[in-house]
C-alpha positions in Angstrom: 8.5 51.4 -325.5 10.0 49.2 -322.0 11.5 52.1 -320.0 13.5 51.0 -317.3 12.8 53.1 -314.3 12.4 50.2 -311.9 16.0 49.2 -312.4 17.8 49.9 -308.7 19.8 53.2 -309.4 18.6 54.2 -313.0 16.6 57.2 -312.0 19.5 58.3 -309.6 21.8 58.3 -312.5 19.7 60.1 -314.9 19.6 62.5 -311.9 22.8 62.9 -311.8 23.7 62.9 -315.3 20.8 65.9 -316.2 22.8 67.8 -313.1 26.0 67.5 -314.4 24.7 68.1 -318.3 23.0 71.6 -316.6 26.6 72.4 -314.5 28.9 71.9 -317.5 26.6 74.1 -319.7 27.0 77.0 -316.5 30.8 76.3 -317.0 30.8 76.2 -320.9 29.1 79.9 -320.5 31.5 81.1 -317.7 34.4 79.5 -320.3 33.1 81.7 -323.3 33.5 84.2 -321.1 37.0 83.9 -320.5 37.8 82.9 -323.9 36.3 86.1 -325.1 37.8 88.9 -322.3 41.5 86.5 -320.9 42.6 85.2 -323.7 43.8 85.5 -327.0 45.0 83.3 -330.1 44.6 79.5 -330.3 44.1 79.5 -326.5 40.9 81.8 -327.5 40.2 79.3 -330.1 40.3 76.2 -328.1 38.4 77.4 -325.2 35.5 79.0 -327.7 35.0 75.3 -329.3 35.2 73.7 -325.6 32.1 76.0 -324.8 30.6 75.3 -327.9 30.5 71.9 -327.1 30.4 72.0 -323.7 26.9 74.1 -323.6 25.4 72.0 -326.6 26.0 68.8 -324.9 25.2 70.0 -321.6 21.5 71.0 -322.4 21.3 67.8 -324.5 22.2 65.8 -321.1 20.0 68.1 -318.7 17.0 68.2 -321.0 17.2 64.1 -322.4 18.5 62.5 -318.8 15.6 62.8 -316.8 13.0 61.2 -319.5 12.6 57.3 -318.7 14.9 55.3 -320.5 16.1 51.8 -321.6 19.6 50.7 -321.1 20.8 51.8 -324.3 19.0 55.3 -323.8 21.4 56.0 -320.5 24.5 54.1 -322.3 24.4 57.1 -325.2 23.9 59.7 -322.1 27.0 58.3 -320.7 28.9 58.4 -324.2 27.6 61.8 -324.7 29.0 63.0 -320.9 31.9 61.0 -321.8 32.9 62.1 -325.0 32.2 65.8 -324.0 34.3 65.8 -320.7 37.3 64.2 -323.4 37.0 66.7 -325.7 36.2 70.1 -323.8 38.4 69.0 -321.2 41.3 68.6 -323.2 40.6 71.6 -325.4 40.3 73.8 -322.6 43.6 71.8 -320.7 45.8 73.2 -323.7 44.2 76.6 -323.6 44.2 77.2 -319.9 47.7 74.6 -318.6 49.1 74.0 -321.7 48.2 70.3 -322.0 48.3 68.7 -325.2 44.8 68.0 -326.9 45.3 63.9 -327.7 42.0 63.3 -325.7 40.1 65.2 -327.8 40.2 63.0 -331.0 38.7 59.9 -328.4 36.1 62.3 -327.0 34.7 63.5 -330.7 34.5 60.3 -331.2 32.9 59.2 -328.1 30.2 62.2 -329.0 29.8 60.6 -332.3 29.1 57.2 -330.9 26.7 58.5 -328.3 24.5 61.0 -330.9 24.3 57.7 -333.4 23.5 55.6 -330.8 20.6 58.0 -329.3 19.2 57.5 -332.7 19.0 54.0 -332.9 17.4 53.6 -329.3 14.8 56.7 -331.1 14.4 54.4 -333.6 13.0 51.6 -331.5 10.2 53.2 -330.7 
């Protein structure tokens, strides 16, 4: 495997990106919180998925970021972060201001994009 550590900024960013994966599962846990004790109905609903997501994708980023990786390694990160921000954001927008949910079909998707391409930079090895 050709890791890419050497590149200027690439270990900053997978810094970065494991801090923010390990803040937005703190706030995914603080959100379940709120979803279970301040809220109730499909604002309960939305913000339970949010976290859901929010936490799962957040360890995946703080655990996977920091490893050495090749372009296409840090490109699914970002999708994952991406995708994630989209959809929790937008889930837990309606639930907490009352915004409507259209990001969240692009950030599923984005997810998607990011977990199949993880697997086909896996696959190089």
């Amino acid at each position: 495997m050709t890791v890419e550590t050497d590149r200027p900024g690439a270990g900053r960013l997978r810094s970065i990106l494991a801090a923010l994966g390990a803040l937005c599962a703190g706030l995914a846990v603080a959100m379940a919180a709120y979803a279970s004790h301040g809220v109730d109905g499909a604002a309960q609903a939305w913000l339970q998925t949010a976290a859901l997501f929010a936490f799962g994708h957040g360890v995946a980023l703080a655990l996977l970021a920091p490893l050495p990786a090749r372009r296409l390694r840090l490109g699914a990160l970002l999708l994952l972060f991406a995708g994630m921000l989209l959809f929790s954001g937008s889930l837990a927008g309606a639930a907490l201001l009352g915004w409507p949910t259209a990001a969240a079909p692009l950030g599923g998707s984005l997810m998607i994009l990011g977990w199949l391409t993880l697997a086909a930079d896996l696959l190089r090895d």
